[in-house]
C-alpha positions in Angstrom: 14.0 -5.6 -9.7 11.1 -3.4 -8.6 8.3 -1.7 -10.2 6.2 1.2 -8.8 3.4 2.5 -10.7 0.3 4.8 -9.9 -3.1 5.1 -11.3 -6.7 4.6 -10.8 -9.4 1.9 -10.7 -13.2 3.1 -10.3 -12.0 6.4 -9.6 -9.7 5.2 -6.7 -6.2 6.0 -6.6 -3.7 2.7 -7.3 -1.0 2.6 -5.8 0.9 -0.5 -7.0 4.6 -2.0 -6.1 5.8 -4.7 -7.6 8.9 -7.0 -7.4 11.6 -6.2 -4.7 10.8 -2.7 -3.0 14.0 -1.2 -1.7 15.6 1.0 0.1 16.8 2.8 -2.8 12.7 3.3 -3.8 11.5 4.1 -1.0 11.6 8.4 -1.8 9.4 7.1 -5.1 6.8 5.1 -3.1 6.2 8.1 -0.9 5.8 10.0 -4.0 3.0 7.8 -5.3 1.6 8.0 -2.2 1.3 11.7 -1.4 -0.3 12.1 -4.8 -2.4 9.3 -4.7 -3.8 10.8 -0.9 -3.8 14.4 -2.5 -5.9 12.7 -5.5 -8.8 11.2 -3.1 -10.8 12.1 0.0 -12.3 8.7 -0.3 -9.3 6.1 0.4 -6.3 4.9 -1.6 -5.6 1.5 -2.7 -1.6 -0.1 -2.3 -1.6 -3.1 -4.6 1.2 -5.5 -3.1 0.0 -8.7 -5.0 3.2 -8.7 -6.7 5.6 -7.3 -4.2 8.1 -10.5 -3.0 9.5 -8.1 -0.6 9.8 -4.9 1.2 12.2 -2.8 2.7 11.6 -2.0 6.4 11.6 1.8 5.8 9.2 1.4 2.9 6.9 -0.9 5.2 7.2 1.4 8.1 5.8 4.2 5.8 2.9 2.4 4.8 2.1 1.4 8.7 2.5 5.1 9.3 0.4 6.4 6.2 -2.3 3.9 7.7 -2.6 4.5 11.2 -2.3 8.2 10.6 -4.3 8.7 7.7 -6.5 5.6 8.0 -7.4 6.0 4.5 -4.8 3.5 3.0 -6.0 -0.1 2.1 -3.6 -3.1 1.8 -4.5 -5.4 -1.1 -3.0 -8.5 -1.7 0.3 -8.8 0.8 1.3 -11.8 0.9 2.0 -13.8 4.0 5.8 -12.6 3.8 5.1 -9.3 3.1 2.1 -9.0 5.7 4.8 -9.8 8.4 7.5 -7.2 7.2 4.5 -5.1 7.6 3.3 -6.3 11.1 7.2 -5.9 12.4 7.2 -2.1 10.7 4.5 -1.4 13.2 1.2 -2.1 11.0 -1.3 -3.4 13.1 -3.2 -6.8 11.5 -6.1 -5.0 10.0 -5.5 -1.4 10.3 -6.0 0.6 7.1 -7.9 -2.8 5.9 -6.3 -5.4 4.3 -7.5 -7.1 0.9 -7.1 -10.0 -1.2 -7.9 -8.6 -4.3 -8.9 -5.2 -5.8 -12.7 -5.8 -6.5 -12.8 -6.5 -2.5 -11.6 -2.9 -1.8 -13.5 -1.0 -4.5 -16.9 -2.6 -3.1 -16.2 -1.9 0.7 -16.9 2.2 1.0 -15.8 2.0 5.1 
């Protein structure tokens, strides 16, 4: 079961997916995520502490979203889902990469 939610922490869009992110969520991930990027000039924040797993074509989105945008910030992937990531295409540290929340908020790069 997976859970994808959207909202806002100090004013920065939250983009949070929880649980077992699918194929068959992958339309409603990039729907959080073009209005969370539509939302902010700043940056917006993926929260993946609580994602066990992703789906290659969700993870290939996000890798996209942050090498093209270069607004999107990683917080919390585990070592599981920072590989998935890696073998989508993302790049170990592109976008930025968190371990929690506060982190993120506090670094304006």
């Amino acid at each position: 079961m997976s859970r994808i939610s959207r909202g806002a922490r100090g004013g920065v869009p939250v983009v949070c997916l929880e649980g077992e992110v699918g194929a068959d969520e992958a339309r409603q991930v990039e729907e959080a995520l073009a209005e969370a990027l539509l939302a902010s000039a700043d940056r917006v924040l993926v929260d993946l502490r609580s994602t066990d797993h992703l789906n290659y074509r969700v993870a290939g989105m996000l890798a996209e979203v942050a090498r093209s945008r270069r607004r999107l910030r990683l917080v919390g992937p585990t070592p599981y889902v920072r590989q998935i990531l890696c073998l989508a295409g993302a790049e170990e540290g592109e976008g930025g990469s968190y371990d929690d929340i506060r982190q993120a908020l506090a670094d304006r790069g």
